[in-house]
N, C-alpha and C positions, 0 to 999 in steps of 0.2 A: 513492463507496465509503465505508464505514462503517465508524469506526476503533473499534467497541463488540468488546469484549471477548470472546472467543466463551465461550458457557457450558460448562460440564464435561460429560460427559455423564450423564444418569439413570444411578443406580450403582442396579445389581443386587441380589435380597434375598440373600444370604448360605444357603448352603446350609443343610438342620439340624443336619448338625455342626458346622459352623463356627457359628452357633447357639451350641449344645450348648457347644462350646470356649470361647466366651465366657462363657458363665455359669459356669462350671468356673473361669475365668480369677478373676471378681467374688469368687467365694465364696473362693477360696484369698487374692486380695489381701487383704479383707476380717479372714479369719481371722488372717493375717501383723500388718497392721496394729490389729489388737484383742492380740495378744499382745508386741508393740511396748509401746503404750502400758501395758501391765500391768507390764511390766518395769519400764517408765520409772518409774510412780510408785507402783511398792511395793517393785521391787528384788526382785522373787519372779517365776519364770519361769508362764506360764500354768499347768503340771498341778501345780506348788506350790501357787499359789493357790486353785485345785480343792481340793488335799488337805489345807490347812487351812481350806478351807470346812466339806467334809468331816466333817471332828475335830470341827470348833464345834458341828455339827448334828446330830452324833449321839455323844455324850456315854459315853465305855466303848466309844469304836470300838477296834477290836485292828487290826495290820497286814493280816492277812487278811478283815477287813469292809473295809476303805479300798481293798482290791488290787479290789473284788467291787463297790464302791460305783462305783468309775472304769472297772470294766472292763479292767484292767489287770492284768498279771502281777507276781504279788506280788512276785517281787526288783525290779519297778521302783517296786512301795508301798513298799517298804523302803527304798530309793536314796532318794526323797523323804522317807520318814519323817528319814532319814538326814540329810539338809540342811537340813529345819525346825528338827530336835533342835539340830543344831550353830551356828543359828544363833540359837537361843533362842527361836525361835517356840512349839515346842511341849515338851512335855516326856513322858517316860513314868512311869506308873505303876502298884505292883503293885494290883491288885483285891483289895479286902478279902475278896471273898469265896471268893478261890484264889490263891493267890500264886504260882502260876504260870502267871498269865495278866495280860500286861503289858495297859495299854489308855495311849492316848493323849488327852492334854490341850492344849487349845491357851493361851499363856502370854497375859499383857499385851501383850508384844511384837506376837505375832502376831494377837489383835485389832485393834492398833492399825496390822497391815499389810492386813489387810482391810477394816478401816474408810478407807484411804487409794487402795486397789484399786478401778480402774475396773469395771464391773460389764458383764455376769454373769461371775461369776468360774468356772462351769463353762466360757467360753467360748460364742461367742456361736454356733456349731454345734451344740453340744448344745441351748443354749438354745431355740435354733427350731423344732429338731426334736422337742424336748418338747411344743412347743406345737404342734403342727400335729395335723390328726382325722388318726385314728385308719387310714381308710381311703386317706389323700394318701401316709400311709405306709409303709403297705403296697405299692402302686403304686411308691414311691421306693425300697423296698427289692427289690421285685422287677425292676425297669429296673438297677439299678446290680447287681441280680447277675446280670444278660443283660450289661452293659457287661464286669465283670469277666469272665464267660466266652470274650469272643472277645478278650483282652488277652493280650499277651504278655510274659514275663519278672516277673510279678508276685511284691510282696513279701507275702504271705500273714503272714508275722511280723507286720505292722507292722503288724496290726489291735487288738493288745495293747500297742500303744505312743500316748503319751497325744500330741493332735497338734501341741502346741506343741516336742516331742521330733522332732517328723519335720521 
């Protein structure tokens, strides 16, 4: 008699959802731990760090370009504007050229919070999806809006909320 070990049995391929739930699974830990490490060493939550990307890169941005830039609902550009200003990252100022129309600056501070920010500071979601043709796309965007249609209880709001918030 043969005191070997008996082997496990060949494990099955995994259905395509289960699949599917696993790369769902990758991409959310993924995102999780990229807005970890943004905290850690800028002390700026991921869609802060967006929005004073943002500001840096486009110069006489107003609250409502920044809401349009991120995709975001402006009281939530504002909420951020709101905690950059207060914490000295950026500042507002009037436009020489209408003084009633404020635009945003980003300070010393807040260079110096970006320059210490892990990158890409859109987050690394955005980031890929910028990069990917044109047509992978399209396909991604039409499969997750087949997904979304047979979901149930969905938060339809949170498509206007930036995803280091969710």
């Amino acid at each position: 008699m043969s005191s070997a070990t008996p082997h496990p049995p060949a494990s099955r391929p995994l259905s395509p959802d289960l699949e599917v739930l696993k790369q769902f699974r990758i991409i959310f830990k993924s995102i999780r731990r990229h807005f970890d490490h943004i905290r850690e060493y800028s002390g700026l939550s991921g869609a802060q760090l967006w929005a004073l990307s943002c500001i840096k890169d486009n110069p006489c941005l107003r609250v409502s370009d920044l809401a349009r830039a991120m995709t975001v609902h402006q009281s939530t550009a504002s909420n951020l504007v709101e905690k950059l200003v207060s914490i000295g990252a950026i500042s507002r100022q009037k436009s020489s050229e209408d003084q009633r129309v404020t635009t945003l600056v980003v300070s010393g501070l807040g260079e110096r919070m970006l320059s210490d920010a892990p990158g890409p500071v859109q987050g690394i979601l955005p980031n890929a999806l910028a990069r990917m043709e044109p047509d992978t796309l399209r396909a991604l965007h039409a499969n997750l809006e087949a997904l979304l249609a047979v979901m149930d209880d969905l938060e339809a709001e949170a498509a206007n909320i930036p995803l280091s918030d969710i």
